[in-house]
C-alpha positions as CSV (number, residue, x, y, z in Angstrom):
1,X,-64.3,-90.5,132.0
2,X,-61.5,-92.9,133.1
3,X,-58.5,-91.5,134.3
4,X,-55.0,-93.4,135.4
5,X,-52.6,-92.0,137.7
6,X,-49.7,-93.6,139.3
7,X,-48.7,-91.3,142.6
8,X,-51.2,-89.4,145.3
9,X,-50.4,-86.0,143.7
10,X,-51.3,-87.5,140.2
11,X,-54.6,-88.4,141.8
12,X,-54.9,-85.0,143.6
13,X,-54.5,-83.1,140.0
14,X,-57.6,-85.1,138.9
15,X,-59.5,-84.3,141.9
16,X,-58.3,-80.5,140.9
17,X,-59.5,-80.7,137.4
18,X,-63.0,-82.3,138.4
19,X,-63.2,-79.3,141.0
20,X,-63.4,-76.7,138.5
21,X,-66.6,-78.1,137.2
22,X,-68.1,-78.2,140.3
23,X,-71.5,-76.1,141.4
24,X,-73.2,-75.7,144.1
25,X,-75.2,-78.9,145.6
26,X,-72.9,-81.5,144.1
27,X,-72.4,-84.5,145.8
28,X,-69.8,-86.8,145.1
29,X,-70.1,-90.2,146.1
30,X,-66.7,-92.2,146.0
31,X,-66.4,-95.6,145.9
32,X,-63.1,-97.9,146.7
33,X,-61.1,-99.8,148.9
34,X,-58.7,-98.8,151.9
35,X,-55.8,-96.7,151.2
36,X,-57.5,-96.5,147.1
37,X,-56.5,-92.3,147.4
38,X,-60.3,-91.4,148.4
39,X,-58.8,-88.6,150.6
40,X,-56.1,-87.7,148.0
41,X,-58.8,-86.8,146.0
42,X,-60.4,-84.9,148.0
43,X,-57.5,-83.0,149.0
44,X,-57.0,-82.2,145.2
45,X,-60.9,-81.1,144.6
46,X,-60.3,-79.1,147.9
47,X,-57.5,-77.1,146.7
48,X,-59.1,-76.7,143.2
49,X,-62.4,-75.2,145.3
50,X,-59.6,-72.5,146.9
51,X,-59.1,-74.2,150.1
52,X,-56.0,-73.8,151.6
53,X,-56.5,-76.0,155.0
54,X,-55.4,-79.3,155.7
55,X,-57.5,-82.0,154.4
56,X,-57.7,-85.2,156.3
57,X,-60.0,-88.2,156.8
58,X,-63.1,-87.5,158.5
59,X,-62.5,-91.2,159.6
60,X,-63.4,-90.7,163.3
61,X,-65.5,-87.3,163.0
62,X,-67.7,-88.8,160.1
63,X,-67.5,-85.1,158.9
64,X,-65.1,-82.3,158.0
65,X,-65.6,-78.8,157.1
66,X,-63.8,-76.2,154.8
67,X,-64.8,-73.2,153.5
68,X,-63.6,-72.0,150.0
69,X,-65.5,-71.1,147.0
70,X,-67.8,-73.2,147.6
71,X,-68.1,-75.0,151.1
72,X,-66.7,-78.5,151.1
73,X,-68.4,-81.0,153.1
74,X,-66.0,-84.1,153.7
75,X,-67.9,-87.2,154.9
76,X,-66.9,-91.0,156.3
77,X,-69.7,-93.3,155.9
78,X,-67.8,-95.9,156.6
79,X,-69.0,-96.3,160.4
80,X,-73.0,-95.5,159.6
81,X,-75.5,-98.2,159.1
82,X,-78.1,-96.9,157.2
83,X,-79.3,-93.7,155.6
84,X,-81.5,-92.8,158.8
85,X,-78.1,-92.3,160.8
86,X,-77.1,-90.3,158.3
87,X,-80.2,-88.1,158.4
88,X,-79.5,-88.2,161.7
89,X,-76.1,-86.1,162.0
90,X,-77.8,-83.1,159.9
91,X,-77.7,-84.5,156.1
92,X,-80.6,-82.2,154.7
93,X,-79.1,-79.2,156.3
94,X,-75.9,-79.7,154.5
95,X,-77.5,-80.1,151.3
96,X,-79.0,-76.9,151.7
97,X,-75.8,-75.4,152.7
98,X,-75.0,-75.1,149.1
99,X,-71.4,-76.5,148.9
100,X,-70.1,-79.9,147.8
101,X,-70.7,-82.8,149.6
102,X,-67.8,-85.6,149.3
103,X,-69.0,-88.9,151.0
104,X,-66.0,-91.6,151.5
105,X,-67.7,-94.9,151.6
106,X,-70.7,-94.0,149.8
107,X,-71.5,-97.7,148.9
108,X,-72.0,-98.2,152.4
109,X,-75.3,-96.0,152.1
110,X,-76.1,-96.6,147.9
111,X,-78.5,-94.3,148.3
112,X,-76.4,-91.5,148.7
113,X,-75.1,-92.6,145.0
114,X,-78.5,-91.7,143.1
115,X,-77.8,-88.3,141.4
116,X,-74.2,-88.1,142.6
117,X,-71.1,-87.6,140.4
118,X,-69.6,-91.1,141.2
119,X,-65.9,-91.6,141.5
120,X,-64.7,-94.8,141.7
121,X,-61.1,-95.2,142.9
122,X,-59.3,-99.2,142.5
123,X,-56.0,-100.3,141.7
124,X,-54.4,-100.4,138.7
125,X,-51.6,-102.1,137.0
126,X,-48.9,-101.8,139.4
127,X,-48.9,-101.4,143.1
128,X,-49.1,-97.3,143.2
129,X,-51.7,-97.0,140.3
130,X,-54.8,-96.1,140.5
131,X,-58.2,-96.1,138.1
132,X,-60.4,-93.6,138.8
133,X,-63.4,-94.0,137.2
134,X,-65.6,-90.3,137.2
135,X,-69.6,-90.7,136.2
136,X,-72.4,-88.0,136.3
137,X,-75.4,-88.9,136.3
């Protein structure tokens, strides 16, 4: 599924609409540049999982938490090396938490990709559009 959206709150409405599909133990592997609207997304999939917090980058705790129907797990990869450090801060024990995992910078780790839903977020036609490419495998 390819969607276009020109504006963050077009790309958190997609985010939304991908949320209601959701179950539990989905992980969602994004992949895309620097200011692409990974967070905007997740902002939107958080709201469509009933979460009413703030969502912001995990950038410098390389993981957020947030409890709604179904526990979001909001993760930077951007600053791990390998899929050992990620084993490392607890990644089995989320899985079994039974929410969503979302995993910014999952191309940094491609095996995180394998089973994910992938979204890929890039740039479109003009300077505030985005692409956003959604794959399940």
């Amino acid at each position: 599924m390819v969607k276009l959206t020109n504006s963050a709150a077009e790309t958190e409405a997609v985010g939304e609409q991908l949320a209601a599909t959701l179950v539990s133990g989905d992980v969602i592997a994004f992949r895309g540049g620097l200011g692409m609207g990974k967070t905007a997304f997740t902002r939107g999939l958080a709201r469509g999982l009933g979460i009413d917090d703030v969502v912001t980058s995990p950038t410098y705790t390389i993981v957020n938490e947030y409890e709604g129907r179904l526990p979001l797990f909001h993760f930077d990869l951007y600053r791990l090396g390998s899929f050992e450090e990620l084993e490392d801060i607890g990644w089995e024990d989320y899985l079994a938490r039974g929410g969503v995992c979302c995993l910014e910078w999952s191309e940094n780790i491609p095996q995180v990709q394998e089973g994910a839903i992938n979204v890929i977020i890039e740039r479109g036609e003009g300077e505030d559009q985005r692409r956003i490419t959604i794959e399940r495998n």
